[in-house]
N, C-alpha and C positions, 0 to 999 in steps of 0.2 A: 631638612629633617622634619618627619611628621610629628603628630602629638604625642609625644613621648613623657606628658607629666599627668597622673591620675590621681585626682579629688576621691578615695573612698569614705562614704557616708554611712553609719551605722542607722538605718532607719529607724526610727522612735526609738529609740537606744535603751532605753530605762525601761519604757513598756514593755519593750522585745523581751528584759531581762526576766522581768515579774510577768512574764508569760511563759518564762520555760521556767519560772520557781510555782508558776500556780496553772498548768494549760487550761483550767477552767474559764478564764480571762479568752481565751483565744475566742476572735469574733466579736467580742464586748468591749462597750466605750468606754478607756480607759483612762483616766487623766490622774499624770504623779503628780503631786504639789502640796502646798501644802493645806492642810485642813479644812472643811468646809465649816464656815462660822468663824473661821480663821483669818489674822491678816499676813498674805503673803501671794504669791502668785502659779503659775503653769509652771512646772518646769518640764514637763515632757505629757502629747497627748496622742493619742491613737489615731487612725485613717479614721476608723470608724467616727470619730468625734468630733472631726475638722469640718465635716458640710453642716455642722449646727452653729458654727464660726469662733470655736474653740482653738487657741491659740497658745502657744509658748509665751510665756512674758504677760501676759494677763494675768486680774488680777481675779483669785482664786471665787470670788464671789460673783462677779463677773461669768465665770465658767460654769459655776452652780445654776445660776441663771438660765444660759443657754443650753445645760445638759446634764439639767437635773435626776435623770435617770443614770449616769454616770456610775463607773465605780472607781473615787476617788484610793490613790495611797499616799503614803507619807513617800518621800523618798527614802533609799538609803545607802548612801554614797559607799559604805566601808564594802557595800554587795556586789556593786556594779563596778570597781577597777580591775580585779580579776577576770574581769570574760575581757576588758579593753585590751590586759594586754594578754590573754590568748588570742586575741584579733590580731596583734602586733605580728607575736609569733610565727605565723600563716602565712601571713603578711613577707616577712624576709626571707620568707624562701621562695619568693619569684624574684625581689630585688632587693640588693642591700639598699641601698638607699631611702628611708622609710622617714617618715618626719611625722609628730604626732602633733599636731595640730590641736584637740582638744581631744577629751576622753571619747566620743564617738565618730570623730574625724580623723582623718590619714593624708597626706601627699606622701605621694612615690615617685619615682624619677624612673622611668625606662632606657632611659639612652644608654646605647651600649649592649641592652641584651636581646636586640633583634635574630643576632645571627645562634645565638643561643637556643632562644625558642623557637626558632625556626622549625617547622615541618613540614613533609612536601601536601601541597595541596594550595598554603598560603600563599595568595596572589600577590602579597606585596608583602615589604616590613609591616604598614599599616594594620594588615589585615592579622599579621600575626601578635600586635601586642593586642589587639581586640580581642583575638578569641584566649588568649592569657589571660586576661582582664577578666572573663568570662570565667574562666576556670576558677580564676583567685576567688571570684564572688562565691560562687560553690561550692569553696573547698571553706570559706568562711560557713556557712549553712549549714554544710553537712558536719564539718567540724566542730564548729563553736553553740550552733544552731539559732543564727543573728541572723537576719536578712541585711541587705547592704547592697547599695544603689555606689555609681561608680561614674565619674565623669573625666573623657579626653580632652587634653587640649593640650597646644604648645606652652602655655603660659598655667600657671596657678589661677587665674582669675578664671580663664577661661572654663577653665577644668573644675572649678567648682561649679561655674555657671551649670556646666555639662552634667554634671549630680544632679542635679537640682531637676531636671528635668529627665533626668531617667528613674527618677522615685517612683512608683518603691519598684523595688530589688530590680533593678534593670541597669542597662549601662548604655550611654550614650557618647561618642565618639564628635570633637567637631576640627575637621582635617585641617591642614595648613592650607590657609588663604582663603578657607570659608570666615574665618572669626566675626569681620563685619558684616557681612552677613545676617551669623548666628543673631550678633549684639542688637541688629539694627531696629526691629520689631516690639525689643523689649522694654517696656517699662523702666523708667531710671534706678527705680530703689532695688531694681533686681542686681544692682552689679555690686560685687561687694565693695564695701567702706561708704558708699552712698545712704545715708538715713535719713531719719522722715526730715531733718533741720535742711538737709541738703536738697532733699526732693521738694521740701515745698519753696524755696528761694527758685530753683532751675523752672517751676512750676509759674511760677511770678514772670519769670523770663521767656515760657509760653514754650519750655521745653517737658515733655514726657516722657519720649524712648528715648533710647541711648541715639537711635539712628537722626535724629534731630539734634543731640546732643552731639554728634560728631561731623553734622551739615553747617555748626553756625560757628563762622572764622571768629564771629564778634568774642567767641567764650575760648578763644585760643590762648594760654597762657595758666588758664585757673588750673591749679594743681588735679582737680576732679575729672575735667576737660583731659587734659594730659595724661591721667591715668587708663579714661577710657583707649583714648586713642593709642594708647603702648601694647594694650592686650587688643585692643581690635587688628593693627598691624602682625599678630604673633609673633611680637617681641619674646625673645626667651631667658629667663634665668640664670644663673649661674647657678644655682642652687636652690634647696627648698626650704632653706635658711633652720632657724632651731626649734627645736622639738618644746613643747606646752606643756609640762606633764598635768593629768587629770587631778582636780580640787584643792591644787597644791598652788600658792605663789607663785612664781618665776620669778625669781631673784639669783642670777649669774653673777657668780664671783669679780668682783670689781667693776659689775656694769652700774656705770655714772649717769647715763643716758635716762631721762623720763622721771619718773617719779614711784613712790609707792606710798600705797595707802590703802587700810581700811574703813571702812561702814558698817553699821550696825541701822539695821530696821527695828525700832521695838515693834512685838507683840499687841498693845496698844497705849496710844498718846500716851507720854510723861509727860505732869508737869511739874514735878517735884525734881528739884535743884541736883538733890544728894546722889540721886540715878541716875542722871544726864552726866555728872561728875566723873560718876562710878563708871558709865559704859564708858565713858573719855577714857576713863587712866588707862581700861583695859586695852582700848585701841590706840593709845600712844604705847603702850609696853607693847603690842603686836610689833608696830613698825619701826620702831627700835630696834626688836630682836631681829627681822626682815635684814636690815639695814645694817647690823651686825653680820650677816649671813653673808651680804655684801662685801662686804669689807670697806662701806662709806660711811661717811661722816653727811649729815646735811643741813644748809644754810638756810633753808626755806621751812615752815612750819606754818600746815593749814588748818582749820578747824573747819568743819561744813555744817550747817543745822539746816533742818528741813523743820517745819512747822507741818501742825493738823492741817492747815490749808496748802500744803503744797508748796508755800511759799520758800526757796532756798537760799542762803546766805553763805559765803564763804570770806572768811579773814583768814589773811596772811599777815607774816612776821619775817623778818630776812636777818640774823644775826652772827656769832660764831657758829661753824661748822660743829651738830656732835650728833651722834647714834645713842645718847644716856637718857633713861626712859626719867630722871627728878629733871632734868631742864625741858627735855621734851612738854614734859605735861606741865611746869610749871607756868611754861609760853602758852601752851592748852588754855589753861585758866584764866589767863591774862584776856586771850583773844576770845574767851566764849560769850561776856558779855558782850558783846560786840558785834556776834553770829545770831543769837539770841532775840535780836531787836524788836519781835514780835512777841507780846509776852501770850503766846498759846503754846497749846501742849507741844511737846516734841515730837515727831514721826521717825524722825532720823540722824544720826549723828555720822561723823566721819575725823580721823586726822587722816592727815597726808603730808610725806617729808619730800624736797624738793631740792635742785640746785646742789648737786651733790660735788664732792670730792674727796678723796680716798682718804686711807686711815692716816690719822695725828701719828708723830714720832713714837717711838716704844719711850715708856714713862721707865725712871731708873728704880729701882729699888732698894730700899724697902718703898712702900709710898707711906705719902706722908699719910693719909684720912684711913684709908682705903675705898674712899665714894668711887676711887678711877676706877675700881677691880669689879666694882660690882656687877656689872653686864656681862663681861666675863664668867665671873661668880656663877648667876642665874643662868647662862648659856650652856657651862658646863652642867648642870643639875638636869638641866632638860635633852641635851645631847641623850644622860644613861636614862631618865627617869620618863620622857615624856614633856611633852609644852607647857602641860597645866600641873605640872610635879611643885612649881613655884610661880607663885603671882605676887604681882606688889599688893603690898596690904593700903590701909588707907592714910589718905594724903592731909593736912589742916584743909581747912576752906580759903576761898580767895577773896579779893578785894570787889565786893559784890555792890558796894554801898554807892545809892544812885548810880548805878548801873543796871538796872533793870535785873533785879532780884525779885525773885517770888514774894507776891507780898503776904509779910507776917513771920519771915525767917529773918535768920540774923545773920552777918556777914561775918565774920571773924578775919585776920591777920591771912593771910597764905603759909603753908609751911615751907622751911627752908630744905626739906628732905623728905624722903618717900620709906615707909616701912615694907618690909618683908614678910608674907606670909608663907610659910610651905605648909603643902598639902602629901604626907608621909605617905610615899607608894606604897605599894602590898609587895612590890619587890624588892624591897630594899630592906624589910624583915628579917 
């Protein structure tokens, strides 16, 4: 069987979008992200912008820097899901088989409809999911009006490799039994799941491409090692496993597996107690409601803080399993003095629940408090009303004292419960 699995890539995806909402952009250095004078980073940059060494993931002033003549936007996510999935759309009509990988990414699975699109002229199967491939790219263009780059392979690794070098709007094809080959030349960090921690250890090791990476018996066993070697062989799939949907969580109904968590970047340093507090409750009420969605309960409960210097801290807690945002956060509290140990301003905050297992027995009723029903409660409201229809209101203070508390504030008691605030929809008038 040839390459029968295709990586389609939405080239600068967001640029593309704010190119056909402004064609005046067309040709102009674009970069979405956010603000300039701003803190936060690239999230999407133009051709045009990239030989000034302007990058995704950089940090917004950084970009300012290298292309200053720029025309920066804001993003804006509620603009760009509707053209993803008319891409979708397009998409399932060469193959059902479609997996959405993130809002500007696709795998597709061809196997199976060779003899489909067949037409006489095609010298092999190969040649006819090619010129398919080809078509789909076009019919994206002329349809949706998005450019999009397109990579073959037997394997998903491979097939994104294969995008990757058919950028922009081209499509590149790499056969069965070429793979190591393809891999051998390349730089380590091109292959996916390899990052700069991984590249620079193999780099210590005195390895750079992959084709060195797959020469040395000595790295036979390390899981990094083994992966290349699976997609260089054109190992194949059995699937192209589950669909990402774009700015949303991924949280499947009773998966126990990994973990979930939010982060919050402020705008600039905290160091006042009561707003490090504040973003806490909101992102233990997040992954609560997440973990709710779930249908799990979890034993694990992390705090993360980032300091002005970069410096990051993570505490954990392992206790009774729950999904209730008053124990959640009230673990939160406990452990943030803790996370905290730097007493400089805040950059970034995080929870994250862990070690999961599914939902506790059904409680009998009446209940006795009603503390059990409240997630519930607040779940239901947000179901008809929206996420931010209801937020917890505020919590007592914690046990701050010599604990590295801001100094000149005062510590108080913790509270034994968490308040309620609704925010009254305009639909529910």
């Amino acid at each position: 069987m040839g390459p029968r699995i295709v990586c389609l890539d939405l080239d600068c995806f967001f640029v593309s979008v704010e190119r056909l909402l402004d064609p005046s952009l067309e040709g102009k250095q674009v970069v979405v992200g956010a603000a300039p004078g701003k803190r936060g980073v690239v999230t999407a940059v133009s051709y045009e912008a990239r030989p000034l060494g302007v990058r995704s993931g950089m940090a917004i002033s950084e970009a300012v820097r290298l292309a200053p003549d720029a025309v920066y936007l804001p993003p804006r996510h509620g603009v760009y899901s509707p053209y993803a999935k008319r891409v979708r759309t397009v998409l399932e009509r060469f193959t059902p088989d479609v997996q959405t990988a993130s809002i500007d990414e696709f795998f597709l699975d061809f196997r199976g409809t060779e003899r489909l699109w067949h037409r006489p002229g095609d010298v092999d199967a190969d040649a006819t999911v090619l010129r398919v491939v080809w078509a789909m790219r076009e019919a994206i263009q002329a349809e949706v009006g998005l450019p999009a780059s397109a990579g073959l392979g037997t394997n998903r690794k491979i097939a994104k490799m294969a995008s990757n070098v058919a950028k922009p709007a081209g499509v590149f094809m790499v056969g069965a039994g070429e793979e190591a080959a393809f891999l051998a030349p390349r730089p380590v960090r091109s292959f996916p799941g390899i990052g700069p921690a991984t590249e620079a250890r193999l780099q210590e090791a005195g390895v750079r491409t992959l084709g060195e990476l797959l020469s040395r018996s000595d790295l036979r066993g390390r899981r990094v090692a083994e992966s290349v070697r699976r997609a260089s062989s054109g190992a194949r799939e059995e699937g192209l496993g589950r669909d990402r949907p774009a700015f949303f969580e991924h949280d499947p109904k009773g998966e126990t597996v990994g973990s979930i968590s939010n982060e919050r970047t402020f705008h600039a340093d905290v160091g006042d107690r009561a707003r490090v507090e504040a973003q806490l409750r909101a992102l233990a009420e997040r992954v609560c409601w997440r973990a709710r969605k779930r249908g799990v309960r979890a034993r694990t409960i992390t705090v993360k803080v980032r300091t002005s210097d970069f410096h990051t801290v993570q505490r954990s807690r392992s206790g009774e399993a729950t999904a209730g945002e008053r124990e959640v956060f009230r673990v939160v509290l406990e452990l943030l003095p803790r996370a905290w140990v730097h007493r400089r301003p805040v950059r970034l905050v995080g929870v994250q629940l862990s070690n999961f297992e599914g939902p506790g027995p059904q409680l009998a009723l009446p209940l006795p408090s009603g503390r059990a029903s409240i997630g519930t409660a607040l779940d239901a409201v947000r179901a008809r009303f929206g996420y931010d229809a209801v937020r917890l209101g505020a919590v007592g203070r914690s046990r701050w004292q010599g604990e590295g508390s801001t100094p000149g504030e005062a510590a108080g008691p913790p509270s034994d419960g968490a308040g309620v605030s609704a925010r009254r929809d305009r639909r529910s008038r």
